[in-house]
C-alpha positions in Angstrom: 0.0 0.0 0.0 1.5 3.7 -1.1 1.1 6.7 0.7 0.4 9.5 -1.6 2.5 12.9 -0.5 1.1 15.5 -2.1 3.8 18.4 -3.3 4.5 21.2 -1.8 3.3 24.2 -4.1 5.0 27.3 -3.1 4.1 30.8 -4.6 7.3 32.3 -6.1 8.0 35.9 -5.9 6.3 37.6 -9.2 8.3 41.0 -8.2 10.1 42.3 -11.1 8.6 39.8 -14.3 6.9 42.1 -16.6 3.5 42.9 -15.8 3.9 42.4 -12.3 4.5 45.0 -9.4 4.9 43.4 -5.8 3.8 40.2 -6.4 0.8 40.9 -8.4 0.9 39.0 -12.0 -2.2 39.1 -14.3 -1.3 36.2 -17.0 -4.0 37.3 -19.3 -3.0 39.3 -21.8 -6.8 40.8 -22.6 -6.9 41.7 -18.4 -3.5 43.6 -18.7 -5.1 46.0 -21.6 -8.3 46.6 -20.0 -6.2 47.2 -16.8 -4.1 49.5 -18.8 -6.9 51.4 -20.8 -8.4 51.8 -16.8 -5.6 53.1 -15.8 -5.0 55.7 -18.8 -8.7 57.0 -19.1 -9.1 57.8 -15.4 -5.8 59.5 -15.7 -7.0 61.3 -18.7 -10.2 62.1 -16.1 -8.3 63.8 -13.5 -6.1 65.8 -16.3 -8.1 67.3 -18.4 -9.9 69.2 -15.8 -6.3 70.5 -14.5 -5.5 72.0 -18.1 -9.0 73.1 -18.7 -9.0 74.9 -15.0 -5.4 76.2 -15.6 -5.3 77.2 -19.1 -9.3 78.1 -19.2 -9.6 75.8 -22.8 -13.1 76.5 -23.1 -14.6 73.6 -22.3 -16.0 74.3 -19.1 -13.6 77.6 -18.1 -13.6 80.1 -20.1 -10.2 81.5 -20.8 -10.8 84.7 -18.5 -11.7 82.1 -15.7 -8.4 80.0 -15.9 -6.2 79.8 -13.2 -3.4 81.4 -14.8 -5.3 84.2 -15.3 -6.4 84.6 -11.6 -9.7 82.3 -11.4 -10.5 80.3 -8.2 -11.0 76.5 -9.8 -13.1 75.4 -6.8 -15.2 78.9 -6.3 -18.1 77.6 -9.1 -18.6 74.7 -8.3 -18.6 75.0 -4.4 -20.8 78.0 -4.4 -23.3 77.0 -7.0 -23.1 73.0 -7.4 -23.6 72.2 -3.1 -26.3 70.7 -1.6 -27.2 68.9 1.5 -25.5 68.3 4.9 -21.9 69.4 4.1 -22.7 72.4 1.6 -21.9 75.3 4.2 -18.6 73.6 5.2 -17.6 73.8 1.3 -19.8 77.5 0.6 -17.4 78.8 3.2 -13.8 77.9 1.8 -14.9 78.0 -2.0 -12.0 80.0 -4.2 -9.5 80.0 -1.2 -6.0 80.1 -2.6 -4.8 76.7 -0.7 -8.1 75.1 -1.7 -7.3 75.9 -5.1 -4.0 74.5 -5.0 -4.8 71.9 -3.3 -7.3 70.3 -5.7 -5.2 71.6 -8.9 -2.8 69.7 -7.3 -4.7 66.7 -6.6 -5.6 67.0 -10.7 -2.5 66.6 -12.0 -0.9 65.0 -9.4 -3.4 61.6 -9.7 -4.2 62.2 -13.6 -0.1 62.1 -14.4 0.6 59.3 -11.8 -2.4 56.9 -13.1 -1.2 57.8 -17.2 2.2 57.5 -16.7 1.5 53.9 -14.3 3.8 55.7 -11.1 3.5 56.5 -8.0 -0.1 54.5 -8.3 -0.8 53.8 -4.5 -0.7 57.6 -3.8 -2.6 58.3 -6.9 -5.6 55.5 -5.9 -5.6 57.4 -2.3 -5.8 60.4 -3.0 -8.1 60.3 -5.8 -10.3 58.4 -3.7 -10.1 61.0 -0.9 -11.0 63.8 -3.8 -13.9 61.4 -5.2 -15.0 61.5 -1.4 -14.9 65.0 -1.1 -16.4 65.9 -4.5 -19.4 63.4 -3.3 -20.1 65.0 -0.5 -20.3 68.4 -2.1 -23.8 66.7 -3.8 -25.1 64.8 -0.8 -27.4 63.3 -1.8 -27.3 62.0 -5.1 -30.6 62.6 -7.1 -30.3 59.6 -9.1 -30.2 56.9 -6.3 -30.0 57.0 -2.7 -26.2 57.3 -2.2 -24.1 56.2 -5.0 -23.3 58.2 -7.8 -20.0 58.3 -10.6 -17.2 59.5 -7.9 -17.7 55.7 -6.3 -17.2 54.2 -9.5 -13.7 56.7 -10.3 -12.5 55.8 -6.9 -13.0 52.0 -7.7 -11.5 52.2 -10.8 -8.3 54.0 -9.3 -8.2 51.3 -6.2 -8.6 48.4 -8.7 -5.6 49.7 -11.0 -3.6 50.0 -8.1 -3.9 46.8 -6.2 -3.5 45.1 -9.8 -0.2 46.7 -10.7 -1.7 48.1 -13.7 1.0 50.4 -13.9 3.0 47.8 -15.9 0.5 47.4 -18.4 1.3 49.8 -21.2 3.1 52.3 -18.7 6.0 53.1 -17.0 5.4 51.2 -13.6 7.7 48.1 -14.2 10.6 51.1 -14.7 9.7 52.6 -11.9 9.4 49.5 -9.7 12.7 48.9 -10.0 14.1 52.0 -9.0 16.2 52.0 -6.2 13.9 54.7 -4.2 11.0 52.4 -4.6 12.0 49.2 -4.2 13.6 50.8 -0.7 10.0 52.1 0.0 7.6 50.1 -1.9 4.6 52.7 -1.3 6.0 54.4 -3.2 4.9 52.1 -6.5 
């Protein structure tokens, strides 16, 4: 009579193979590009307000309102688009200079870091912090009882991040292997 051993099956460090970052490898090639495309349009969400706010392009700042040119990016928005609960908090620091710079910050801080596929962690944070913030602004949603599009960007940015999507069409397997991040691996 035999006595089956079964093998031991040990998970080897994925860390540095392309299309990984800390251990996180997505084999499917289709996965990695939707990943990737993720990654770039909710980058490309968070930027193109920056350089509409800044540069006033017209779509939704007119030039004379752009940063540059002295406007207040949040003072709009906070003192016409508020409602609910939290909307005095936000009425009250609308178009203060380190609110401005601040969320102009924020912009092309998380909209570079999630196109580029760096610095992702802090990216999915605080874009999930602004996506927070920019929800309560419109408490309550008039569409459904709590959930609106800022939930879904924030998901988006904290799925990208925990899958190393950085690597997928981006610079995040470079980066990963810097010496200053692999030292301090929030950093990826």
């Amino acid at each position: 009579m035999a006595v089956h051993t079964p093998e031991r099956h040990t998970l080897r460090s994925t860390a540095g193979r392309p299309g990984s970052q800390d251990d996180v490898l997505v084999r499917s090639g289709a996965t990695r590009a939707l990943l990737g495309a993720s990654r770039v349009l909710v980058g490309f969400f968070f930027l193109w307000p920056f350089l509409d706010k800044a540069f006033g392009l017209g779509r939704s700042t007119p030039s004379a309102g752009a940063w540059i040119n002295g406007g207040h990016p949040t003072e709009g928005f906070l003192l016409h688009g508020t409602k609910g609960p939290f909307a005095h908090m936000f009425d009250s620091v609308a178009g203060t200079w380190w609110l401005d710079t601040l969320f102009m910050l924020g912009l092309l801080g998380v909209g570079l870091a999630m196109m580029l596929g760096i610095g992702m962690r802090i990216a999915a944070v605080s874009g999930t912090l602004m996506m927070g913030f920019m929800w309560m602004v419109t408490l309550w949603p008039d569409a459904n009882p709590f959930m609106d599009s800022h939930w879904m960007i924030a998901l988006v940015l904290l799925i990208t991040a925990a899958t190393g999507a950085g690597s997928y069409y981006g610079l995040g397997g470079w980066w990963a292997q810097q010496r200053l991040v692999r030292e301090h691996r929030w950093l990826i």
